[in-house]
C-alpha positions as CSV (number, residue, x, y, z in Angstrom):
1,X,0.0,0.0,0.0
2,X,0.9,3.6,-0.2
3,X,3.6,4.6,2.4
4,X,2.7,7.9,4.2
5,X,2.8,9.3,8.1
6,X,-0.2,9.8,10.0
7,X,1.3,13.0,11.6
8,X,0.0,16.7,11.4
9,X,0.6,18.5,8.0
10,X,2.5,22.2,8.2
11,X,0.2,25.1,9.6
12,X,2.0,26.7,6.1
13,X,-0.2,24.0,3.8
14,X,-2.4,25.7,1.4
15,X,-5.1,23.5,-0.6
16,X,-3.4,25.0,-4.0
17,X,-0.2,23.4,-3.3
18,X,-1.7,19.7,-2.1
19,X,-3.3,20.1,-6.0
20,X,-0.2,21.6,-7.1
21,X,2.4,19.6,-6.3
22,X,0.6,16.4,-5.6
23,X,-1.3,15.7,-8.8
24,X,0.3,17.9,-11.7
25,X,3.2,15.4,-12.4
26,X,0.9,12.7,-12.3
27,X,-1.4,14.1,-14.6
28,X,1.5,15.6,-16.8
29,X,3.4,11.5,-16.8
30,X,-0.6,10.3,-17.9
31,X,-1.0,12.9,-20.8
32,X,2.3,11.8,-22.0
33,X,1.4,8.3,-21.9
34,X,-1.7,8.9,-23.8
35,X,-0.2,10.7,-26.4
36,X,2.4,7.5,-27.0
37,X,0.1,4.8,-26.8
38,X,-1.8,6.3,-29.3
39,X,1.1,7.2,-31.2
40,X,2.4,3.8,-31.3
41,X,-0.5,2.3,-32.8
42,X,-0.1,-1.1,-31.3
43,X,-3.1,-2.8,-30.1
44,X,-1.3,-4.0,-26.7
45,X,-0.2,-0.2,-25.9
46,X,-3.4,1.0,-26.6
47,X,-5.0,-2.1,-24.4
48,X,-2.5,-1.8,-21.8
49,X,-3.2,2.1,-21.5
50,X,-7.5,1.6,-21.3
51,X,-6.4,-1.2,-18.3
52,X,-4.5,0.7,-16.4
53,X,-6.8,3.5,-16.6
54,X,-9.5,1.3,-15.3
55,X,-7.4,0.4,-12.5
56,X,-6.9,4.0,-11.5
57,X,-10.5,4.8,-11.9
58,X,-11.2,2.1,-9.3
59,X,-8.5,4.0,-6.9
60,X,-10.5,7.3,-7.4
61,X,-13.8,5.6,-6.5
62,X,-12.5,4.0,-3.8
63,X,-11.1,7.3,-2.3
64,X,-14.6,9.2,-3.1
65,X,-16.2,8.0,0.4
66,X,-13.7,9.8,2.4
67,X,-15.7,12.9,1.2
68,X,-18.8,11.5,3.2
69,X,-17.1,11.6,6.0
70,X,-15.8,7.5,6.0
71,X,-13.4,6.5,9.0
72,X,-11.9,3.0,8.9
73,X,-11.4,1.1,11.9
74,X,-7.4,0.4,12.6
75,X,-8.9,-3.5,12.1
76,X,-10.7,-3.0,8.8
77,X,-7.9,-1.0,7.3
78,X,-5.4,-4.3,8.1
79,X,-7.7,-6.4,6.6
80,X,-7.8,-4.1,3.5
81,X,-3.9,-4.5,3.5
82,X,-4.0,-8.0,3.7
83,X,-6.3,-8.4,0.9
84,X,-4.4,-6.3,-1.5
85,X,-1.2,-8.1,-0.2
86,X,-2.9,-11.5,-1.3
87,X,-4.3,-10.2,-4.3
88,X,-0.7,-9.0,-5.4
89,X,0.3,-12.6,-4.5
90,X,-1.7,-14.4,-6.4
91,X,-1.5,-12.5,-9.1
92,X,2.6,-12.6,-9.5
93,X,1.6,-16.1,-8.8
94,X,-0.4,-17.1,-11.6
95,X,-0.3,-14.0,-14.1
96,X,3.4,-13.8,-14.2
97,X,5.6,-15.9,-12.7
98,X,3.7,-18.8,-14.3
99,X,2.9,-17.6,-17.6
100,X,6.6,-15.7,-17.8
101,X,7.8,-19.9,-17.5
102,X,5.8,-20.9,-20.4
103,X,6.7,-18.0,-22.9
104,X,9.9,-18.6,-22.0
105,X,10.0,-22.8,-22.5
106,X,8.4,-21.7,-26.0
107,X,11.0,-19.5,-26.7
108,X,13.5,-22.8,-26.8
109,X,14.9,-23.0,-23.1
110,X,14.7,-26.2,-21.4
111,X,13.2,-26.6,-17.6
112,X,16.2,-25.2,-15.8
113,X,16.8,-22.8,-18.5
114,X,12.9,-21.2,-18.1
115,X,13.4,-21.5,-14.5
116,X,17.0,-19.6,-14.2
117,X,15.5,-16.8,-16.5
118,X,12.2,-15.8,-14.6
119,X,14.2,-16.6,-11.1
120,X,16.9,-14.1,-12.6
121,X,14.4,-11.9,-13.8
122,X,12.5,-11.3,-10.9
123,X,15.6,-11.2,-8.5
124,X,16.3,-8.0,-11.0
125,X,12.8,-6.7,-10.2
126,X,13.1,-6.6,-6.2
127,X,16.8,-5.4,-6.7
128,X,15.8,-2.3,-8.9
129,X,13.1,-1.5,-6.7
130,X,15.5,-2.4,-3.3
131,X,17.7,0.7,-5.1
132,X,15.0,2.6,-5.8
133,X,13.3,2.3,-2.5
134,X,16.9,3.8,-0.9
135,X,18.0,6.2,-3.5
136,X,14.8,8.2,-4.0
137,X,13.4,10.3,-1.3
138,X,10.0,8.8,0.4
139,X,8.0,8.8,3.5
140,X,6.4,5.2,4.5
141,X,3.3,5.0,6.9
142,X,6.2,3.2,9.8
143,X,9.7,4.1,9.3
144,X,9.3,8.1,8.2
145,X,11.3,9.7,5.9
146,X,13.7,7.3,3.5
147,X,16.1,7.8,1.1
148,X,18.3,10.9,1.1
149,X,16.5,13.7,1.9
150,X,18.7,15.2,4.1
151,X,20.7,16.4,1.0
152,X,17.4,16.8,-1.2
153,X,15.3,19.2,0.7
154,X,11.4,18.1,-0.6
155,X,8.5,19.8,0.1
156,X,6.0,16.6,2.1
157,X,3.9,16.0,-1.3
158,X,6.3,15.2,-2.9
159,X,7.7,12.6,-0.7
160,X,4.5,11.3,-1.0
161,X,4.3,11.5,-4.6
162,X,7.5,9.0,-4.7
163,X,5.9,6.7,-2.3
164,X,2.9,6.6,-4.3
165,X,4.9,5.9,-7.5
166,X,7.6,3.2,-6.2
167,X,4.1,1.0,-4.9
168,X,2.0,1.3,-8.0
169,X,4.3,1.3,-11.1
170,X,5.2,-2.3,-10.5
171,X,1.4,-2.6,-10.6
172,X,1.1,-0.9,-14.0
173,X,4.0,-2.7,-15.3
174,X,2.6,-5.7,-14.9
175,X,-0.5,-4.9,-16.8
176,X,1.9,-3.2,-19.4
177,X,3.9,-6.6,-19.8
178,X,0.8,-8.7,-19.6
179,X,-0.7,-7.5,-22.4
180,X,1.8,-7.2,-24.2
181,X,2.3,-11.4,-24.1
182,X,0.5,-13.7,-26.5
183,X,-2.9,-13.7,-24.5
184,X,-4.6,-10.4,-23.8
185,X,-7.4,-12.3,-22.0
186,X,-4.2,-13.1,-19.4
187,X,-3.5,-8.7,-19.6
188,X,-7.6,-8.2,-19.0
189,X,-7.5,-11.1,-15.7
190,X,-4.4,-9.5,-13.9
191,X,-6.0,-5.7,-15.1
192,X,-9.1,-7.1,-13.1
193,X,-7.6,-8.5,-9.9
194,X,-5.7,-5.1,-9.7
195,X,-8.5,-2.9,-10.1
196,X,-10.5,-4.9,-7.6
197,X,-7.8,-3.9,-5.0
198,X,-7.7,-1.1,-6.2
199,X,-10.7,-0.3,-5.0
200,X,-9.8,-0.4,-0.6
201,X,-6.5,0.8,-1.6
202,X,-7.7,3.8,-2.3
203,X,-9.9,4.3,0.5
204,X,-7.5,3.4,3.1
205,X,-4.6,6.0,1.3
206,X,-7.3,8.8,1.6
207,X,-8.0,7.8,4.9
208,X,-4.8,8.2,6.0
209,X,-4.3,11.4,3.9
210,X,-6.8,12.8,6.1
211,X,-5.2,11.6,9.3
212,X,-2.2,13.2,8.0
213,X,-3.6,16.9,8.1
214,X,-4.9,17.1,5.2
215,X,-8.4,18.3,4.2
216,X,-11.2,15.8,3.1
217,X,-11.5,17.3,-0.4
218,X,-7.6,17.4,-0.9
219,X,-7.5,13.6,0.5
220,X,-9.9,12.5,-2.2
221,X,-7.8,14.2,-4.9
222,X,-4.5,13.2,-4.0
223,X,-5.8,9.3,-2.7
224,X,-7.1,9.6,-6.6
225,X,-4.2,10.9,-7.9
226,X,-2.1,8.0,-6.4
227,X,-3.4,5.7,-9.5
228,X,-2.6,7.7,-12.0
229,X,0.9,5.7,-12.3
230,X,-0.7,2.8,-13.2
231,X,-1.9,3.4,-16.4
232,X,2.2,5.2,-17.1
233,X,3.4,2.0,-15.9
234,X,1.0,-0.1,-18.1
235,X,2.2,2.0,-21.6
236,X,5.6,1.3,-20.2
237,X,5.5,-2.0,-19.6
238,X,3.7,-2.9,-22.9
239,X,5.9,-0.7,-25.5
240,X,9.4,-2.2,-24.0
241,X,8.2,-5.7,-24.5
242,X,6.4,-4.9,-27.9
243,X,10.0,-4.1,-29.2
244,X,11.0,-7.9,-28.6
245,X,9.1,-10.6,-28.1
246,X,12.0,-12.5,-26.6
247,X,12.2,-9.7,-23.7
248,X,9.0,-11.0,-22.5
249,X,10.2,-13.8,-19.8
250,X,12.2,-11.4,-18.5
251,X,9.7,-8.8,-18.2
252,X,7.2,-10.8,-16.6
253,X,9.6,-12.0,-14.1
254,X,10.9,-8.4,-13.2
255,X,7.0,-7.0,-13.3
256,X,6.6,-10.1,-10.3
257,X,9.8,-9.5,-8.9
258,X,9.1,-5.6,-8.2
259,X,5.4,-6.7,-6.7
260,X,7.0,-9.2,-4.7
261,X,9.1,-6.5,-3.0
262,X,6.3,-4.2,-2.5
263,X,4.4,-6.7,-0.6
264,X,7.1,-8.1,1.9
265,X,8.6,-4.4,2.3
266,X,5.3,-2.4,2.7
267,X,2.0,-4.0,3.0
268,X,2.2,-6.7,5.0
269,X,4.5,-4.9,7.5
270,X,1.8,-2.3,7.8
271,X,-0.8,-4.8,8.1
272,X,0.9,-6.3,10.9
273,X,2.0,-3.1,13.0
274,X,-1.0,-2.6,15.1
275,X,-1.5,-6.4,16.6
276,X,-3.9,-7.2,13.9
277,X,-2.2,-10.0,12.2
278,X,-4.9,-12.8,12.6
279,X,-7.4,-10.1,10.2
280,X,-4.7,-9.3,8.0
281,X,-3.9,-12.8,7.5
282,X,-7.6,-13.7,6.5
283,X,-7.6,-10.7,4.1
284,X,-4.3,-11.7,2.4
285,X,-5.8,-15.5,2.1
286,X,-9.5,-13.7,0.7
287,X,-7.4,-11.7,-1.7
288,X,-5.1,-14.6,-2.9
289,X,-7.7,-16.7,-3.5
290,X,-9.9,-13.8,-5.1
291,X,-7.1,-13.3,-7.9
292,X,-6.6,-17.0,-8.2
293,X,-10.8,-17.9,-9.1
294,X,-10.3,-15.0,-11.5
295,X,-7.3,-15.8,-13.2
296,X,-9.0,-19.4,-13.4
297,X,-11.9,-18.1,-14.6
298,X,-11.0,-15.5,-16.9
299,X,-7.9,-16.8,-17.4
């Protein structure tokens, strides 16, 4: 889940620079995606993009009952984790991992030699998001402020801004990658399971927006704003493998890989922080086995 601290925001905060600071790069990274998927003219670009927007819909929608006046129980919200932990799972599981295997047996490698590529290629993803995680500047919900901002004075959004965007571009990569393979129906399962998590994620982000100082109407904006990564990711993730076919093993292993890391270093930590663990658990387990009926299913 998104990484931010529940402390008071700066008396200083104006609502211009939450909207300012927190959702113009987003929306600047989305325009530009829009304009190369189109410009691309491939099918899986263009496919990719309309997933990935879907998926960051379902973050806006599920940030819009904060405005009502929503408040999640410290329980609930665990459970939420947990279930967008399991859903992440199960879908590097069975929409990546798995299918990255068979592309790459088809491709001519042997068992060991399918095995050694996707292993490789998702020890690549974690490590690239392990250096990412410690290079960029970013405030997580436990440990505070990470990465070196000591030397790179930010103003608060944006350290939430980078948070936001090292959870949910593995996200859109992997729709970006999945469509991009030989099945889109396999792009459209995975592009379903993440939107459905989606969904809490976005409501516990702007929950915690709001427990963080900031107002209901700029927690709704920026809790939507936080998907708006996903659909970059996606066009991303489906023009790189586009180029070459053969990259595709590798970047379904690295899409898993980077998810992988996302839910060992962030989610379930923060699911488990507030003596919850037996809820989070049972949401991780509902979530896995959510993704796995759909990727059976639609799959």
């Amino acid at each position: 889940m998104k990484s931010l601290v529940a402390s008071p925001a700066p008396w200083g905060w104006r609502l211009r620079e939450v909207f300012r600071l927190g959702t113009v790069l987003p929306l600047a990274l989305l325009l530009a995606a829009v304009v190369g998927a189109y410009a691309s003219g491939s099918r899986a670009t263009v496919g990719a993009l309309h997933a990935g927007l879907v998926a960051a819909l379902a973050t806006a929608l599920g940030a819009l009952p904060v405005l009502l006046s929503v408040r999640l129980s410290d329980r609930l919200q665990d459970s939420l984790f947990g279930f967008g932990a399991g859903v992440m799972l199960a879908a590097a599981a069975f929409s990546l991992i798995v299918p990255g295997l068979a592309h790459a047996r088809e491709l001519g490698s042997g068992p060991w030699g399918a095995g050694l590529t996707v292993g490789a290629a998702l020890l690549l993803g974690g490590v690239t998001l392990l250096v990412l995680d410690k290079s960029l500047p970013h405030e997580h919900f436990i440990k505070g402020v990470e990465g070196p901002s000591e030397q790179v004075r930010l103003r608060r959004t944006w350290l939430f801004v980078f948070a936001i965007a090292l959870h949910n571009l593995p996200e859109g990569l992997a729709i970006g990658v999945a469509y991009a393979g030989s099945s889109p129906v396999s792009g459209q399962t995975l592009a379903t399971g993440i939107a459905i998590q989606d969904v809490p994620e976005g409501l516990v982000v702007a929950v915690a927006l709001l427990a963080a100082g900031y107002s209901r109407l700029a927690s709704v904006a920026l809790g939507a704003a936080t998907g708006l990564i996903e659909p970059v990711g996606a066009v991303l993730g489906a023009a790189v493998i586009s180029f070459a076919e053969s990259l595709l093993p590798w970047g379904l292993g690295f899409a898993a890989g980077a998810m992988l890391f996302v839910v060992s270093h962030e989610i379930i930590p923060e699911s488990h922080r507030k003596g919850h663990e037996a809820f989070a658990t049972g949401g991780l387990l509902i979530g896995f086995v959510v993704m796995m009926l759909l990727d059976t299913a639609l799959g």
